[in-house]
Structure formats: C-alpha cells, structure tokens
C-alpha positions as a Python dict, from the first residue, in 0.01 Angstrom:
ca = {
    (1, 'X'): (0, 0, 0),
    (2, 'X'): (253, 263, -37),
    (3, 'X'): (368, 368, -388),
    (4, 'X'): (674, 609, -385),
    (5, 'X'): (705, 586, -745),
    (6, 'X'): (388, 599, -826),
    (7, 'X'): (85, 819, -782),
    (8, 'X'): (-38, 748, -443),
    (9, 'X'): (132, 737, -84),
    (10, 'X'): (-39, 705, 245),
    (11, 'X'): (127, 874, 559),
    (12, 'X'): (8, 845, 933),
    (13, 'X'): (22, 1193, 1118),
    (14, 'X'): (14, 1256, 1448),
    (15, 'X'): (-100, 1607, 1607),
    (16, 'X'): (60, 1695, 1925),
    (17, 'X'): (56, 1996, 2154),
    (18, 'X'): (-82, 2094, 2540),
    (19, 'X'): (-436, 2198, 2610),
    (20, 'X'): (-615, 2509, 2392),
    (21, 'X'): (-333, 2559, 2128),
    (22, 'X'): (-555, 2474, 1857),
    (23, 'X'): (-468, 2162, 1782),
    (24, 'X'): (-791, 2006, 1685),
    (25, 'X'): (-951, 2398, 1540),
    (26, 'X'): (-651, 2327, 1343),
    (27, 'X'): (-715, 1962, 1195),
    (28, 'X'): (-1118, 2044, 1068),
    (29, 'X'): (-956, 2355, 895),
    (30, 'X'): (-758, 2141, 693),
    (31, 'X'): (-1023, 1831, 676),
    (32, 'X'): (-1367, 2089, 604),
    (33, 'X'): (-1190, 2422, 530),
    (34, 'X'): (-1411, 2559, 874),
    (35, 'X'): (-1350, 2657, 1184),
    (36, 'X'): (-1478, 2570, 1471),
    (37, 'X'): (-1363, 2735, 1791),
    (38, 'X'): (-1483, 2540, 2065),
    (39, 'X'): (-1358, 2111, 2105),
    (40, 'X'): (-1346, 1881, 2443),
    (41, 'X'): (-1060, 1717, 2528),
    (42, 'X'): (-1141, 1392, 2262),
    (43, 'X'): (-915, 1202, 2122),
    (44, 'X'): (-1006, 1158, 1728),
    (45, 'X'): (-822, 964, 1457),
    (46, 'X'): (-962, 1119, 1102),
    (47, 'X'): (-889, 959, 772),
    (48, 'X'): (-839, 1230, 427),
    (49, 'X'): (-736, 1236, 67),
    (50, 'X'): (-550, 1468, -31),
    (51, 'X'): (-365, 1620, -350),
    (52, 'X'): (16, 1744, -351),
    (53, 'X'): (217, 1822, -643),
    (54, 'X'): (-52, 1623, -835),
    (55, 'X'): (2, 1340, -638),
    (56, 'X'): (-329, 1168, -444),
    (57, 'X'): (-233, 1140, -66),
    (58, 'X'): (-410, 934, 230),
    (59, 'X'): (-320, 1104, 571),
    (60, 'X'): (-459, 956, 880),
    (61, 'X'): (-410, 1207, 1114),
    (62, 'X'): (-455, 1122, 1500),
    (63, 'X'): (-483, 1448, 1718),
    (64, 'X'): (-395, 1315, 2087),
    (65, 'X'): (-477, 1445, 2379),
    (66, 'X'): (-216, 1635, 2612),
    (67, 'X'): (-124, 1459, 2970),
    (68, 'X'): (39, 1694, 3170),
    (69, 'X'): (256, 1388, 3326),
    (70, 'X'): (459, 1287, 3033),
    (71, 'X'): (646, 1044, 3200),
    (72, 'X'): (295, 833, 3313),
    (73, 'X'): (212, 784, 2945),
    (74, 'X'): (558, 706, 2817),
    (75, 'X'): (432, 375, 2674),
    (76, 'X'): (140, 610, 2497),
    (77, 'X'): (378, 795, 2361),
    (78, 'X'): (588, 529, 2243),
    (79, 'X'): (314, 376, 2105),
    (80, 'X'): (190, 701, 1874),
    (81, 'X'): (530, 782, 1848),
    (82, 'X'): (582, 416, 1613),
    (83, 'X'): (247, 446, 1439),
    (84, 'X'): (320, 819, 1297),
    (85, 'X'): (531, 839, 951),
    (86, 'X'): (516, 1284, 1091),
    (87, 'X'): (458, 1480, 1319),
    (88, 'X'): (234, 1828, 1365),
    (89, 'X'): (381, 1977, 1692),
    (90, 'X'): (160, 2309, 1784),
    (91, 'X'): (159, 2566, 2011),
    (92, 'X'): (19, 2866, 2098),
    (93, 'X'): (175, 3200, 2035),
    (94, 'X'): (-30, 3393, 2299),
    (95, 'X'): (132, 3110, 2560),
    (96, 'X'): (460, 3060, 2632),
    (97, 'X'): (436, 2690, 2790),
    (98, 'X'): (289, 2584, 2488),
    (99, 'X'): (595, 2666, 2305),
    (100, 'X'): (847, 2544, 2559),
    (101, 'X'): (630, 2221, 2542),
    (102, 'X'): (746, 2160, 2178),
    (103, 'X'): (1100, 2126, 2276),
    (104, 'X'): (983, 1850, 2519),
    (105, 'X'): (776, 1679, 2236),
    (106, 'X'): (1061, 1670, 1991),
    (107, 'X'): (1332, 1473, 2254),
    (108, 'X'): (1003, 1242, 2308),
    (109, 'X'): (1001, 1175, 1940),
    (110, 'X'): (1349, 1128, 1931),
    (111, 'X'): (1374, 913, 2207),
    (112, 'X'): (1115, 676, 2088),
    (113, 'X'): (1142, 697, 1662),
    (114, 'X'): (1385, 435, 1611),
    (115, 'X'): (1490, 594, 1276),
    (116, 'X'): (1839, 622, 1133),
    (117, 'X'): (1886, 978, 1041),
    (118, 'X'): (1658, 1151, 1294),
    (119, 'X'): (1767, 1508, 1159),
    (120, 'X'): (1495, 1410, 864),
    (121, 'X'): (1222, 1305, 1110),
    (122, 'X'): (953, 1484, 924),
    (123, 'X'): (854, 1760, 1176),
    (124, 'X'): (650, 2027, 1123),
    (125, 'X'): (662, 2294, 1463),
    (126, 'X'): (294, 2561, 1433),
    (127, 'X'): (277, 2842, 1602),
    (128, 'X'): (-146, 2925, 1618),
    (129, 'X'): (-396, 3190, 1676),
    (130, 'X'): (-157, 3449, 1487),
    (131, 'X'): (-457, 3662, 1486),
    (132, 'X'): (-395, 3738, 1860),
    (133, 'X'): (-106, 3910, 1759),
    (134, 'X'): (-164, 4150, 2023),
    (135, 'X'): (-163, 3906, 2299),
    (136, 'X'): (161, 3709, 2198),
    (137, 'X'): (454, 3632, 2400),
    (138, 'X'): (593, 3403, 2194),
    (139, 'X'): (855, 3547, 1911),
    (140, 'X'): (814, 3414, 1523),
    (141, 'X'): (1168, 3451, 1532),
    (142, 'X'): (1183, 3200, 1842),
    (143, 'X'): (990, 2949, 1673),
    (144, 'X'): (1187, 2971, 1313),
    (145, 'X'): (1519, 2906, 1568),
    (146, 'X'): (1330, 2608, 1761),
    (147, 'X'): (1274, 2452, 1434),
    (148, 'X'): (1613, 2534, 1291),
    (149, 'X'): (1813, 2389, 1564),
    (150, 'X'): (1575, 2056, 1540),
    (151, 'X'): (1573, 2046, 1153),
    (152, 'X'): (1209, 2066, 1088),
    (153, 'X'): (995, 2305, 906),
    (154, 'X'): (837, 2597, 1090),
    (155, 'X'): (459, 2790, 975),
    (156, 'X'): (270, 3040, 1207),
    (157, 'X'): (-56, 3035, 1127),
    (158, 'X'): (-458, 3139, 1179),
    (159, 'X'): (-688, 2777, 1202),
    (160, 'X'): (-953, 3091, 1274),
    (161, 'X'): (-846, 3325, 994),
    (162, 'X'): (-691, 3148, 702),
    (163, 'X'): (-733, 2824, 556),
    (164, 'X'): (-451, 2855, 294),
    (165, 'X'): (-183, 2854, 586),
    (166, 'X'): (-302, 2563, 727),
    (167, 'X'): (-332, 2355, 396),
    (168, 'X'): (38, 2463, 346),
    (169, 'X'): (127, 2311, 703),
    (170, 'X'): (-26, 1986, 575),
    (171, 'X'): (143, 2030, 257),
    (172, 'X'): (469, 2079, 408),
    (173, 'X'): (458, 1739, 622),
    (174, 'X'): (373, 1536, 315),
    (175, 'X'): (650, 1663, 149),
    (176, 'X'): (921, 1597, 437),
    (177, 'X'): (777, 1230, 461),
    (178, 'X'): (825, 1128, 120),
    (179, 'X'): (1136, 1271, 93),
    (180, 'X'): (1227, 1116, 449),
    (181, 'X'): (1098, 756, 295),
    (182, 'X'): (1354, 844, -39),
    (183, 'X'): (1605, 876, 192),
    (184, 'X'): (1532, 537, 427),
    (185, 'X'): (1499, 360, 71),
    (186, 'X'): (1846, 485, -27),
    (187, 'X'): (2004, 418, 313),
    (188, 'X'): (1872, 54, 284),
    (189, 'X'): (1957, -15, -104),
    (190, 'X'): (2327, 101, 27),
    (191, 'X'): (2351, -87, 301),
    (192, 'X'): (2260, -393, 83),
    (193, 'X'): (2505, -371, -157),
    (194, 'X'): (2735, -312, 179),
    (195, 'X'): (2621, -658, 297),
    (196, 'X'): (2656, -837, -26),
    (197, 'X'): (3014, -708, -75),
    (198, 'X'): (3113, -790, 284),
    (199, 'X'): (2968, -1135, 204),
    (200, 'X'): (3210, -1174, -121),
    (201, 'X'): (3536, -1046, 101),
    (202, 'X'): (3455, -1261, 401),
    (203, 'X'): (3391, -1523, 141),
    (204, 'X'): (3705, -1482, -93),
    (205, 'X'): (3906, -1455, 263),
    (206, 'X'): (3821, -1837, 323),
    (207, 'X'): (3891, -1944, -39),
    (208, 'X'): (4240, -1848, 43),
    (209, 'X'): (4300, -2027, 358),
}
C-alpha cells in the first residue's frame, strides 16, 4: 500500500521509446549499476527498491517493446498507459526519429491518462548514448524545448558511460510522481468540501420552499 505521508511509496514506471535507443541498456544501469550493450526485442517488467530523499521506494518498471504501427496496439497502449503512475520516454541523440517519436508518445499518454491536470503527468523525456556526441543530430537544446513545451523534466545521458546520470533520471520521476499524487490528493480533498457545501445550499434551498 501506498504511504504518502509516510516512509514508503510504490510507483509503476513505464519505459517507452523505438528500437536501439537504449531503453533497456538504460533500465539494468539503474537496476545493477552495469551496462550491457547488446538486448533482443523482450518485453521485461522488473521490480526495485529504491532510496530518495531518505525515503524507501518500490518502482516496477515495465520497458515495452516499440510497434512501429501505433495505431494496431492502441488498446496496448491504453492498457500500459493506465497501469503506469510515470513515464521514461527515451530516445536516441545520434537518431532523429527517435526523438520525433517522443512527441508521438506524449499525445498517446495524453490521450489515454485519464488524469485531471495532465501538465503534471510525471514525464521524464532521455536523450541516450551522449557519448556519441560526434554522431548526434539531435540538439540538447531541442530536447530541453520538447520537454518544456510538454511540462516534463528533461536529462541527456550515457546508460554506457555514467551511472550517476541515470540514477538521477530515476530520481527525477519519483519525485514528479509523488508530487503529482500531492496534487491529485489536494484536488480531491477540494472537490469534497465542494460537494459537501453544494449539498448544504441545494439543501437549505428546499428548506425554504
């Protein structure tokens, strides 16, 4: 169970992104601090604890494979869509599809999160393989702008280089959830109190009739 005022909070993640981005390189660097270069196209759902701000975290984090024809696995979408609580959206900076991909991804998410407030959906938009600097043809100013116009947080990062980079990717997400799940809890308490006092009015309006 979910504690936001306590100690512990557990958060479903889902990993999305086209073919050779990194996606999964990027998951085992934050799961066994290693990289591995080479993964099939498997579908995994891993389960980690994890420590932020000196609070213990549970992340189940699904990394889903790509299907070129979105609009055949709408229903799979929708479906990982529900079960996340946030979203790792990667891309590749040495490949420019990958990037304009993202942008596709988010309107998915929005189109199937049935969340008041979607500027909060906790996003987090990765650009990988920053060590191929020399082969990139994607911007880090294009990706800070993606994720500026869509609210979310931005990191370019190494899975092959740097494991610190990636933990702070991580990091970040759990962060924008349980501040996203502060905000749903407010949004409900008001419209509560909304309710009751609409209640009393529509109540007090029949007295008097």
């Amino acid at each position: 169970m979910t504690r936001l005022n306590g100690q512990r909070m557990d958060a479903n993640v889902l990993v999305l992104g086209t073919d050779n981005v990194g996606k999964s390189a990027l998951i085992v660097r934050f799961l066994t601090r290693r990289f591995i270069g080479e993964y099939g196209d498997i579908e995994s759902l891993y389960t980690h604890n994890v420590v932020v701000d000196g609070r213990e975290q549970t992340l189940n984090i699904w990394d889903a494979p790509y299907s070129q024809d979105l609009s055949s696995e709408s229903l799979m979408y929708e479906k990982r869509v529900q079960w996340a609580d946030g979203f790792v959206l990667v891309y590749s900076i040495c490949d420019r599809a990958s990037f304009n991909m993202v942008s596709r991804l988010i309107q998915i998410i929005k189109t199937n999160k049935d969340i008041l407030g979607f500027e909060k959906m906790p996003i987090v938009i990765v650009g990988n393989k920053r060590d191929l600097h020399h082969r990139r043809t994607v911007l880090s100013e294009e990706g800070r702008l993606l994720a500026l116009s869509a609210d979310c947080q931005f990191y370019e990062v190494s899975a092959a280089e740097n494991y610190h980079s990636v933990l702070m990717v991580f990091h970040g997400l759990v962060d924008r959830i349980r501040e996203s799940r502060v905000s749903v809890k407010k949004l409900a308490g008001i419209k509560g109190i909304v309710k009751s006092m609409s209640a009393v009015f529509a109540r007090r309006r029949t007295d008097s009739l």
